[in-house]
Each structure stands twice: as C-alpha cells, then as structure tokens.
C-alpha positions in Angstrom: 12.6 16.4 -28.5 9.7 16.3 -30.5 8.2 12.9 -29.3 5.0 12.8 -27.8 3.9 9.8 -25.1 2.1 8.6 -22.5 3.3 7.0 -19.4 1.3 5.3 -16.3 2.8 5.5 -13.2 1.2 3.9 -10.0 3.4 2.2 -6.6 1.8 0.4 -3.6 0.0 -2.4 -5.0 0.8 -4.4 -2.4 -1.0 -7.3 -4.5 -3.0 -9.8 -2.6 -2.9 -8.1 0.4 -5.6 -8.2 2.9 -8.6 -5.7 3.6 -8.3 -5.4 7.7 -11.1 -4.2 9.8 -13.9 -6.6 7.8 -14.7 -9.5 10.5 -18.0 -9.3 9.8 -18.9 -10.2 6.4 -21.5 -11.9 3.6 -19.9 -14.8 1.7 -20.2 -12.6 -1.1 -18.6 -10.1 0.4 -15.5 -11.8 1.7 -14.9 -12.9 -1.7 -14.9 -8.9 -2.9 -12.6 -8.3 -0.1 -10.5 -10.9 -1.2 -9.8 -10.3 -4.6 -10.3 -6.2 -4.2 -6.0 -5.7 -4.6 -5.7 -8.6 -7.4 -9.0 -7.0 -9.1 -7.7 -3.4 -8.7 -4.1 -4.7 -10.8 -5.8 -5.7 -13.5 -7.5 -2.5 -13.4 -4.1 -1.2 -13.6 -3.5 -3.3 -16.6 -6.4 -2.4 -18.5 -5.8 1.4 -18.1 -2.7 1.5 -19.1 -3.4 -0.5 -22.7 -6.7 1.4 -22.9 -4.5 4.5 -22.8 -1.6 3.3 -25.3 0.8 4.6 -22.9 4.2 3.6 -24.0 5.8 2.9 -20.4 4.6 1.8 -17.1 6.3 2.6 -14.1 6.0 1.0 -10.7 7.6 3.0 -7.8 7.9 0.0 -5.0 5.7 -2.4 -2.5 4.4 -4.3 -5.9 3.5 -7.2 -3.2 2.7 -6.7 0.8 6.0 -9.0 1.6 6.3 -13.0 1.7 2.7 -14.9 -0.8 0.5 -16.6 0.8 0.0 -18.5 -2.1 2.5 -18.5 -5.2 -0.4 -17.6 -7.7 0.0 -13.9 -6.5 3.6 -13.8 -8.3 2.0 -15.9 -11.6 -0.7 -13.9 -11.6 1.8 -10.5 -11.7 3.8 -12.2 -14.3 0.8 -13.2 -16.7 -0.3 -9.3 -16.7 3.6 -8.4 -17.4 3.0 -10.6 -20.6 0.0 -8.7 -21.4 1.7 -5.2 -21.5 4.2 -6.7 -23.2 1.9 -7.7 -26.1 0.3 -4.2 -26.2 4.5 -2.8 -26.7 4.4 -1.2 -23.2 7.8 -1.1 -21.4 7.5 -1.6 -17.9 10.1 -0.4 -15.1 10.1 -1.2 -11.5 11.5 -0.6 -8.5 11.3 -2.7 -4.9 9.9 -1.2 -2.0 10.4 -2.1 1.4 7.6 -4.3 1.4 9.4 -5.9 -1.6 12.8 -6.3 0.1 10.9 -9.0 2.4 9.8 -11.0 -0.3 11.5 -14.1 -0.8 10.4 -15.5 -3.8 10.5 -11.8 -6.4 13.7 -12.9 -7.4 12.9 -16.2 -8.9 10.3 -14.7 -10.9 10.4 -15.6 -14.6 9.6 -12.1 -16.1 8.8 -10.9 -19.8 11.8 -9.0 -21.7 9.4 -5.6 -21.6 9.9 -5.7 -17.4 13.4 -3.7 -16.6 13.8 -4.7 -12.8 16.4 -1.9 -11.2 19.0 -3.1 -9.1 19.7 -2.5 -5.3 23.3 -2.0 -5.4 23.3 1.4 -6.7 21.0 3.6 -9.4 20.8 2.6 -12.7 19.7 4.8 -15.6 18.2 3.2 -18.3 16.8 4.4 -21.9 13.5 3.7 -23.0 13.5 1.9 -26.3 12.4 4.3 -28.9 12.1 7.1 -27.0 14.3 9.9 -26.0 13.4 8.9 -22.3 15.7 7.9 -19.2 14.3 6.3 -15.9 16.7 6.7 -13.2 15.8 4.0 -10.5 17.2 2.0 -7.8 15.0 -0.8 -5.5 15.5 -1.4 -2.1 18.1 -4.2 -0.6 16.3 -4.4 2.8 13.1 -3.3 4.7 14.8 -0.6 6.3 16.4 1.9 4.3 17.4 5.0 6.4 20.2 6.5 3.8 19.0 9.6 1.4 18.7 7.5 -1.7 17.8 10.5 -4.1 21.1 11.8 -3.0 22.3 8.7 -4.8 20.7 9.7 -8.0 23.1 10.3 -11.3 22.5 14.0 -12.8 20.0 14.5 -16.1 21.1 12.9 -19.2 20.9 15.7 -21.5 18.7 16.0 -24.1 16.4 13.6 -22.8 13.3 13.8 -20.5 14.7 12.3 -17.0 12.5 10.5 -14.9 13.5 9.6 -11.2 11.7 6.4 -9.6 12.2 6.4 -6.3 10.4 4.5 -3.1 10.6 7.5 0.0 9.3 9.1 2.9 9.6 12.5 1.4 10.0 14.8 4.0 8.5 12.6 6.4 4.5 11.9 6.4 2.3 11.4 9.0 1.1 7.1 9.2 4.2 5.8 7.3 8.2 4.9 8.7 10.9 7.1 7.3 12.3 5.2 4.9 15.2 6.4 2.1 14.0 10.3 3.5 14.6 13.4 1.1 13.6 16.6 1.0 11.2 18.1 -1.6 14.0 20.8 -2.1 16.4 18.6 -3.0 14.3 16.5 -5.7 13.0 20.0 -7.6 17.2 20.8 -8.1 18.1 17.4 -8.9 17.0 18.5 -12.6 14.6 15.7 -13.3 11.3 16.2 -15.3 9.6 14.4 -13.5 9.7 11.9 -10.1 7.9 9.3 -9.9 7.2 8.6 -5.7 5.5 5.6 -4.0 5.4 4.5 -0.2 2.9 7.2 1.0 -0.6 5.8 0.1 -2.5 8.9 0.0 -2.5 10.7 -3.2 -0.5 13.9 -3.7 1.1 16.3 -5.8 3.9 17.8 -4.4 5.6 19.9 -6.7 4.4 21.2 -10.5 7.4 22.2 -12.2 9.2 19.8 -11.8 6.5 17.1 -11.8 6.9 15.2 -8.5 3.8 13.0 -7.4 2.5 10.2 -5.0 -0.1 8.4 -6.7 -1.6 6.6 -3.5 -2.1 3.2 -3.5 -4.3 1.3 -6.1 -6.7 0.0 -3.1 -7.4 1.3 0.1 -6.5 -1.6 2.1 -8.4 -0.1 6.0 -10.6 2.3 7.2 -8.0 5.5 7.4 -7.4 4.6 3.2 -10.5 6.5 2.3 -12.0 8.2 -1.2 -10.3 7.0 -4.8 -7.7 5.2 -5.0 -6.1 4.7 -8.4 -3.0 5.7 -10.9 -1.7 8.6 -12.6 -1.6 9.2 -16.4 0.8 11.5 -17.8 1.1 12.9 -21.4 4.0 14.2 -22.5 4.5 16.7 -25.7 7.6 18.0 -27.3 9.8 17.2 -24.1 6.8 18.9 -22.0 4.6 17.6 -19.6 0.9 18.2 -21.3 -1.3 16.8 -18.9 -1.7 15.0 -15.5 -4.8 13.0 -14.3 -5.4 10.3 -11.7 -7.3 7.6 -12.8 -9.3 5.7 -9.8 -9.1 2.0 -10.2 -10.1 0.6 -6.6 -13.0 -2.2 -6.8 -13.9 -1.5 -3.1 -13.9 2.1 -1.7 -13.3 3.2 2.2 -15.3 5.8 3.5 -15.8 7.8 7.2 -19.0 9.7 7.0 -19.6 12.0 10.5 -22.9 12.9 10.8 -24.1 15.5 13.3 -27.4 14.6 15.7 -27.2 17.9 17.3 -30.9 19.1 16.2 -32.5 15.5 16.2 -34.9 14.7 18.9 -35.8 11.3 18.4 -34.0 7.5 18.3 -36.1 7.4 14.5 -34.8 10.6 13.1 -30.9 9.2 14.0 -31.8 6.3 11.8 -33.4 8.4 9.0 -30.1 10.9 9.1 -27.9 7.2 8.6 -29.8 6.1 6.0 -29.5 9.5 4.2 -25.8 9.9 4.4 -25.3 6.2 3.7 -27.4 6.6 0.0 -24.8 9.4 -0.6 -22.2 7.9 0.0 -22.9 4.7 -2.2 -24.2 7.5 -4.5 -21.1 9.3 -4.6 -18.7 5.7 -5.0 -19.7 5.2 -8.6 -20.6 2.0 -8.5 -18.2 0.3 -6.3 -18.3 -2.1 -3.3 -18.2 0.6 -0.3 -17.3 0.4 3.4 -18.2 3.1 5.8 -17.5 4.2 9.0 -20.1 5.9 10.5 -19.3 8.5 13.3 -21.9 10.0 15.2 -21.3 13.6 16.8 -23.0 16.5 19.0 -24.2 17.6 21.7 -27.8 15.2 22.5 -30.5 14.3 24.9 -30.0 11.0 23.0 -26.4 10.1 23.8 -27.3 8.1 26.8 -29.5 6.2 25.2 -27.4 5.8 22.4 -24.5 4.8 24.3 -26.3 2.7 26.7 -28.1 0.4 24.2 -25.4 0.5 21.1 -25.5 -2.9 20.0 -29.2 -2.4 19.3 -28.4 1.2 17.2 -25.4 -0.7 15.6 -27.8 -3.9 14.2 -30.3 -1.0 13.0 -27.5 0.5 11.0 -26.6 -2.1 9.7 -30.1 -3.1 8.6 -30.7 0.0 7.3 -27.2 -0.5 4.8 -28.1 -4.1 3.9 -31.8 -2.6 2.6 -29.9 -0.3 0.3 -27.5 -2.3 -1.5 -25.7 -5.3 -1.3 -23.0 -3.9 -1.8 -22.5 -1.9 0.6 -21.8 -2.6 4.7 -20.5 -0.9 7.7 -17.3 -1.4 9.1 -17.8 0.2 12.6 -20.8 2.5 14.5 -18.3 4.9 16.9 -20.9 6.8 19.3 -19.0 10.1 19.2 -21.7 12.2 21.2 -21.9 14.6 24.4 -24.6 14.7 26.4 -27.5 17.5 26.2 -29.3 18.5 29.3 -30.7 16.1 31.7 -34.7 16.1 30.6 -37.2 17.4 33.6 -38.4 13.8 33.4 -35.9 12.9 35.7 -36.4 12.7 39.3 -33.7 15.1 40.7 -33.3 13.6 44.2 -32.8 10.3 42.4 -30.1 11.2 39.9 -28.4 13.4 42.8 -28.0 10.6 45.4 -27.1 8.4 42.4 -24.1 10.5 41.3 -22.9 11.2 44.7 -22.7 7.3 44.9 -20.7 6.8 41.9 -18.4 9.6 42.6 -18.0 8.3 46.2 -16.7 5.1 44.1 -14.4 6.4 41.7 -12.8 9.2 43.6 -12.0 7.8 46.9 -14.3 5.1 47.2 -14.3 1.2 46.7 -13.1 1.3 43.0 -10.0 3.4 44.4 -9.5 0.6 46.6 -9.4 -2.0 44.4 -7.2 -0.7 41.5 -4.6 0.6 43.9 -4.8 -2.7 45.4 -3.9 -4.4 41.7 -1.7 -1.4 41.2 0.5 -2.1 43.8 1.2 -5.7 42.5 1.8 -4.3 39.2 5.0 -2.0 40.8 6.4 -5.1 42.1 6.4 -7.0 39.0 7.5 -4.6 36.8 8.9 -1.7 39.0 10.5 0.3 35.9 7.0 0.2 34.1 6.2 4.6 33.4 2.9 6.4 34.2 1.3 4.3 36.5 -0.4 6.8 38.6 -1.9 8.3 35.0 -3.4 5.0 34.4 -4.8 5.1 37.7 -6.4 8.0 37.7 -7.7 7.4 33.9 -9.1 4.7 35.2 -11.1 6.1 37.8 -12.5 8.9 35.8 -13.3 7.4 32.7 -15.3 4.6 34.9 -17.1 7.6 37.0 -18.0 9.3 33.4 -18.9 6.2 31.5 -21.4 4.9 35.0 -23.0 8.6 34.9 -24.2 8.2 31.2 -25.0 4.8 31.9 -27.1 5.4 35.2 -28.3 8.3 33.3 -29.4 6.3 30.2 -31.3 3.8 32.5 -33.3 6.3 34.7 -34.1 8.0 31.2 -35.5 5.4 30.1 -37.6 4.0 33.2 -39.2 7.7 33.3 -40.7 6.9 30.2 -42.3 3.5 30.8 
C-alpha cells in the first residue's frame, strides 16, 4: 500500500445533551451551557475539513438517547452534508445511547454517511482507498455479549480498522457494555481500533493502534481537562502520527488547594483567586467551570465551615471579577481542624463538649433516632445496616456540633 491519509476518529458526542451540576447560572451563561455539545460538533466538523482527512469515523452515543427537540437530528444531518462536500466518507456506529433513540432511523442521511448495521459486523471498503472499517452498532441499550469476538478477520492487503462501542476490560464510572479484553483486540490483527463509550481519553495499546478518544465535551464535574478528537495519519500502510485535537467550548476543572500554612480568612481568598487565574490561564480561552476543594490541616476550618455560605459568595465574587467566563460549580470545605487557639476559654469548651457527647453517645439524640429507628424496622423489616446508619448518625452529628460550637466560641473570643 503506498497510499497515504488522514482519518478523524472521535465517539460520545452525545449531541445536545445537557451540562449537569450548573443551577446557578448568568443568562449568558446558560446559553454557553446550552449549546456547549452542539458547539463542540461543529468543532468536530471543522477539524476534520481543516485537516483534509479523507474519512471520519464515529465509534457510538452520536446523541444522549430520545431529542428533545428534532433540530438536534437536522442539525447532525446538515453537518453530514458538509463533509460530504469537502469528499470526507463518514462511518458510524450506534452506541448504547443510540439504541434508545427513536427517531435515528428516520433520518434522511447524505450518500458519504455508511450507517453499520446491528445484526451482525459488516466490513466495508473505503472508496478509493485500500481501507476496510469493520463495524457493527448496537440493537439495544444493553449489550452484554463480547462483540469484538464477532469481528471478521483482516482483509489482506488492506489497512483494517475495527469500530467498536465497549467497556474494554471494564472501567471505573461506565456499565459493562459489549466487554473485551485488550488482549484479545491486539491478536485480532487490526491496524488500528477505533473505541468509544469511555469518556476519558486513552491510549491503550501502540502497536496495534487502539484508542479511546473521550468525549468531545465534558458534560459534569468528574469530565475534567480537554476534551476533543483524535487525528491519525497514515503512510504507506503505517500509522505516522497520532494527536488529540481538543474541541470542547466549555472546559471542567477541580482545583484542590491546600490552606495548611495560611493564617487568615483573607489569605484563603487571595490563594482562590490565584489558582482560579491559572486555571482560566491554562483553559485557552474557553468557558471554564471549577470545583474548588479546600484541604489541610487549619485553625480556620471552623470558621470556614461554620459560615460557608459567606466564603462560597466571596468565591464566587472573586471568579465573576476575573472573567465572565468563568464560574464555580461547587465550594467543598475539605479541611481538618488545627489546634484549638489559647483564646479559648478551656472550662467553657470542656463543659461544652461533654454536653454534646452526653447527646450523641447516649444522650437525648440517642433517644430520639432509636425512637424513629424502631418505626423504620417495622415498616421495612428486611431493610440492611440499620444499626450502621445509627451509629453514623450519631457521630457525624457529635463531630459536625464540635466544629460548630467550636467555630462560635472562636469567634465570640475575638469580639
């Protein structure tokens, strides 16, 4: 083979699919958040003209199930049209996501889309090229079988490609669907496979080729960092190159910042802002979420704790002040308490812990849960691990009152 290509291969577009975790947001930004997955597929689009590649493929979960609004397939179709303008071949196979999808069938689609079928594998040649995709979509949600088992052997003399929708070898966050085992796709014989279902980006094997792109746009807060597609040029029946492309419009970010050292409320603030100018630093240019998580050991985690609506609104001050494009999705107060300051009147705080412990050990609060407890065996007599949620109950109460009384005492020493 002495042909020489390029090929874009992305999967989990899940197209008009909601950004979760965002309650709280600008008008501006709702409308971001909105159009982030339709924005990002057009993305997609551009790429892959931009890069002349000849063939597209799309490895499942083009659409997050059943439209909310029929545009989302006319808007897929009208960017089919497009690559097929530029002469770029596109082949796709349905996730489970897709297998929900109602209305995927009915779609009029441009003679450059090649659709694979769910009855079995198909293999089919590229036009022009010495090129076979071997591919098969998904009949329903929940595919347990070993599809890649399924897969026809390498056409000789041609550069195989496997498409394929899979839990490969199980990973963590996503359901077990079509399972195989990295083994088994390296001796299949392929050149290279072209995964989806697992959104986080990953090469699994070199030689043979066999990668996860991720998805094109991280869709919550665990679906951090770039998100995007992979180009890969081929030369003389070899693989050349491999490079992921990021093509989110807003980016997901957890940033965990450390108030160990710091001394005072102001210096937290300063440390927030610092990271949070990094990290829109660092997004180039993008819409950004965060997740902020503060850790260590402080003096100021009672007060923290005890008055986080007030830290939260100052965060969230502090990220409006240094772009508009940028907001926080959650403040989680991830901090242990220092040492009690001398401040503190000893005989107070001692006869105040003795109180709450006298309450959540074997005191009042005891009481009153076993008292709910009890009704809850009756009505549901086969419900497990009662008794642990009792006594989780009772300590996180006694440990969330200490920092509390702790945080209030704190603070009256110093007025």
């Amino acid at each position: 083979m002495s042909d020489s290509f390029t090929f874009l291969h992305a999967a989990d577009l899940h197209i008009d699919s909601p950004l979760l975790g965002l309650s709280r947001k600008s008008p501006v930004q709702a409308r971001q958040v909105a159009d982030a997955s339709r924005a990002a597929f057009e993305n997609l689009i551009n790429l892959a003209i931009e890069e002349k590649c000849r063939f597209v493929l799309l490895a499942g979960d083009l659409f997050d199930g059943d439209w909310k609004d029929y545009r989302t397939g006319t808007v897929f179709v009208a960017h089919m049209r497009r690559l097929e303008e530029a002469g770029i071949d596109v082949y796709i196979i349905l996730g489970n996501h897709d297998a929900e999808n109602r209305f995927v069938s009915r779609l009029e689609l441009s003679n450059n889309v090649h659709l694979f079928k769910s009855k079995s594998p198909q293999s089919l040649e590229v036009p022009g090229l010495p090129v076979v995709v071997h591919g098969v979509s998904y009949a329903q949600r929940d595919v347990d079988d070993n599809l890649a088992a399924t897969y026809p052997a390498p056409t000789a003399g041609r550069f195989n490609i496997g498409i394929l929708h899979t839990a490969c070898e199980g990973r963590a966050g996503h359901a077990r669907y079509a399972p195989c085992t990295l083994e088994q796709l390296v001796s299949h014989g392929y050149d290279y496979w072209a995964l989806g279902h697992v959104h986080a980006r990953e090469v699994l094997n070199e030689n043979p080729l066999i990668i996860y792109p991720g998805n094109l746009q991280g869709r919550n807060p665990r679906e951090t960092g770039p998100k995007g597609a992979t180009i890969v040029r081929v030369s003389d029946g070899k693989i050349e190159s491999h490079e992921h492309h990021a093509l989110d419009v807003v980016r997901w970010d957890r940033r965990s910042i450390d108030l160990t050292a710091l001394e005072a409320r102001s210096d937290v603030l300063q440390k927030v802002k610092s990271d949070l100018a990094e990290a829109l630093e660092s997004c180039e240019g993008r819409s950004l979420v965060v997740r902020l998580v503060l850790t260590g050991e402080t003096e100021l985690h009672p007060e923290l704790t005890a008055d986080r609506t007030t830290l939260v609104e100052d965060i969230e001050t502090i990220a409006a002040s240094l772009s508009d494009e940028l907001w926080v999705e959650k403040v989680q107060i991830a901090t242990t308490p220092g040492r009690v300051g001398s401040a503190l009147d000893p005989s107070v705080v001692g006869r105040l812990e003795v109180a709450i412990d006298e309450a959540s050990e074997g005191g009042a609060l005891a009481a009153m849960l076993e008292t709910i407890m009890a009704d809850v065996r009756v009505k549901f007599p086969a419900a497990a691990h009662l008794d642990l949620l009792n006594e989780t109950i009772l300590e996180s109460s006694g440990r969330q009152a200490r920092q509390l009384a702790k945080a209030v005492l704190a603070r009256a020493s110093k007025s």
